[in-house]
C-alpha positions as CSV (number, residue, x, y, z in Angstrom):
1,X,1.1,-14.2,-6.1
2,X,1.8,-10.8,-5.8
3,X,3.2,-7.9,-8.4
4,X,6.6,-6.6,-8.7
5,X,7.1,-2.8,-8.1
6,X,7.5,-2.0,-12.0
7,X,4.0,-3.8,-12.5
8,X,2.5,-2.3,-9.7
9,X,3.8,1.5,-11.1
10,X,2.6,0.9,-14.5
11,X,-0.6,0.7,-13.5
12,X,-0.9,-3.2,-13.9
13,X,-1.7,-3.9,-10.5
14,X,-5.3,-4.0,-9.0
15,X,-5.8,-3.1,-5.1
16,X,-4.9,-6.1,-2.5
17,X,-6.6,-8.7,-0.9
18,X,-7.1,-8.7,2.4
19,X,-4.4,-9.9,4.6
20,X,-6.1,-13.4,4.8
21,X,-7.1,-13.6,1.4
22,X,-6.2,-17.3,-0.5
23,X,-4.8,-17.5,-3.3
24,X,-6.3,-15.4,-6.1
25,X,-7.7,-18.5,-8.0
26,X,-9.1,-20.0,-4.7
27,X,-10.2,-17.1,-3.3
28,X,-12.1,-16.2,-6.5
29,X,-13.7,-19.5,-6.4
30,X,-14.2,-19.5,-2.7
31,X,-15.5,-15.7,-1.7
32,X,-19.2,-15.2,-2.1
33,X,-18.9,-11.4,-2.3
34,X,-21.3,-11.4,0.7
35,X,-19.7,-8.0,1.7
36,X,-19.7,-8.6,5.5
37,X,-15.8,-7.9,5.5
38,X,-16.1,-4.6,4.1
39,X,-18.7,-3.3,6.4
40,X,-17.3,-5.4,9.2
41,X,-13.7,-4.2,9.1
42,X,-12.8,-2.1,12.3
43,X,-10.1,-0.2,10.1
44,X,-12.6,0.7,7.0
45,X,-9.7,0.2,4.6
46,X,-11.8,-3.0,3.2
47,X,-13.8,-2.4,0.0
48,X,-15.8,-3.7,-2.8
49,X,-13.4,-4.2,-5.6
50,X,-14.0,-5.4,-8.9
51,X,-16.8,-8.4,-9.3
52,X,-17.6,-7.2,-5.4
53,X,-14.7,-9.0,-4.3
54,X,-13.0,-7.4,-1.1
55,X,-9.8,-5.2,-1.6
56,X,-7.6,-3.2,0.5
57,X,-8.2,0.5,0.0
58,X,-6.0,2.9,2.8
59,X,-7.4,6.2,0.2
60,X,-9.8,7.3,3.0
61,X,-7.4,7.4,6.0
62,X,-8.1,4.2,7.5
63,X,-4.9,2.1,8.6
64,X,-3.9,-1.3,9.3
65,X,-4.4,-1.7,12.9
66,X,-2.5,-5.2,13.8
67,X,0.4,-7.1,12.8
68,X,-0.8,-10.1,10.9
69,X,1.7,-12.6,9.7
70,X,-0.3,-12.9,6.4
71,X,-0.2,-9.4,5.9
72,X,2.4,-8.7,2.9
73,X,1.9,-5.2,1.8
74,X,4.2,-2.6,1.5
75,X,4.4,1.2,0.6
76,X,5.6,2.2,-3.1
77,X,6.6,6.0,-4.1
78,X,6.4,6.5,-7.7
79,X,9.1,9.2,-8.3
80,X,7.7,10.7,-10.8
81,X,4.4,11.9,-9.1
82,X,6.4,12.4,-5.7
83,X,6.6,16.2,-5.1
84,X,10.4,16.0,-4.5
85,X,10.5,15.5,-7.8
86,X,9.1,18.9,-8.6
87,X,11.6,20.6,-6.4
88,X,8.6,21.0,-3.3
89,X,9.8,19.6,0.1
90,X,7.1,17.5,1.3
91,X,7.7,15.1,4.2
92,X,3.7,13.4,4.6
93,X,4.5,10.3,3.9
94,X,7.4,9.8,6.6
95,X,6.0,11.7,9.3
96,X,3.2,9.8,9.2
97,X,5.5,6.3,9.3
98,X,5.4,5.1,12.8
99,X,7.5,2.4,11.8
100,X,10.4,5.1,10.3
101,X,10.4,2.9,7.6
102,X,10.5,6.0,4.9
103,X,13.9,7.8,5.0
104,X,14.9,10.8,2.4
105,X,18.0,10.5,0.3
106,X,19.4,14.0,-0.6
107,X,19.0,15.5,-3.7
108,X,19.4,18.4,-6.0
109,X,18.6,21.7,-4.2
110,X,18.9,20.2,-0.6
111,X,15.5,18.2,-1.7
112,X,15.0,14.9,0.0
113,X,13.5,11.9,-2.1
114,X,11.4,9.6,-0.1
115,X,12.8,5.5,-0.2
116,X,10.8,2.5,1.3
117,X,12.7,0.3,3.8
118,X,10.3,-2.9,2.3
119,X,12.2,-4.9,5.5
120,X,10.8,-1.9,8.4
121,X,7.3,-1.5,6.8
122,X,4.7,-2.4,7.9
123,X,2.3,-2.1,5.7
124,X,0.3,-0.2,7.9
125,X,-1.3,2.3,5.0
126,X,-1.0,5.1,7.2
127,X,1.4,7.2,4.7
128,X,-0.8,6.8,1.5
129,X,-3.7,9.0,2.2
130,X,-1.4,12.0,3.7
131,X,-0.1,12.3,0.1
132,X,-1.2,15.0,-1.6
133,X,-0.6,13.9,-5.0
134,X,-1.3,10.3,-4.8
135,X,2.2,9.2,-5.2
136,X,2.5,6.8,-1.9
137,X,0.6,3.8,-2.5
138,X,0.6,-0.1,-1.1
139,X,1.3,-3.3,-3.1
140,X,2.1,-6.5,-2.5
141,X,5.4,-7.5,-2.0
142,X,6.2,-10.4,-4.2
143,X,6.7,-13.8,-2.2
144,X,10.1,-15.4,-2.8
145,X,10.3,-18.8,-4.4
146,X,11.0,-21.6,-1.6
């Protein structure tokens, strides 16, 4: 199961699985932290994580590069570390959104605070590495209860 955005912002959260990834407890019990993932993945955002099992990582530039159905990552802006919040215009994380899924609400001064259409993302990764204080991140998006 995934983490909520409050877990994810305190810190709680470790990086993704992959898109294909089980579910933790059978993936943990399945995956032989062989690494052929990581050094097969076309996109290089795959990673040796904790115990050497394979996480998502989009730090180094690389991106998502197809839609997968599995796929349920999303971007997260924590406010705080956001340069709008500092007064500084900054506008990375949604020109780098192909998928215009980052808008920016007005705010004091005539700055703009990024916020994360969850339903328009993609989860692409392509707007966490052009922040340049780390504020942009991905997480996964909670499943709903059937």
């Amino acid at each position: 199961m995934g983490v909520t955005r409050a877990e994810f912002m305190r810190g709680r959260a470790r990086r993704p699985r992959p898109p294909w990834a089980l579910a933790e407890r059978e993936f943990i019990g399945r995956c032989t932290r062989c690494g052929e993932c990581s050094s097969s993945c076309p996109a290089g955002i795959l990673v040796r994580g904790a115990g050497g099992y394979p996480e998502v990582d989009f730090t180094h530039g690389g991106r998502w590069i197809e839609a997968a159905p599995a796929w349920n990552l999303r971007a997260v802006i924590c406010a705080t570390r956001c340069l709008a919040s500092r007064a500084v215009v900054c506008r990375g994380c949604g020109d780098a959104c192909e998928a215009d899924a980052i808008s920016f609400r007005p705010g004091p001064a005539g700055i703009g605070f990024p916020a994360v259409d969850w339903f328009a993302c993609t989860g692409c990764g392509a707007c966490v590495p052009v922040c340049p204080v780390q504020a942009v991140t991905a997480a996964e998006r909670r499943r709903e209860a059937a």
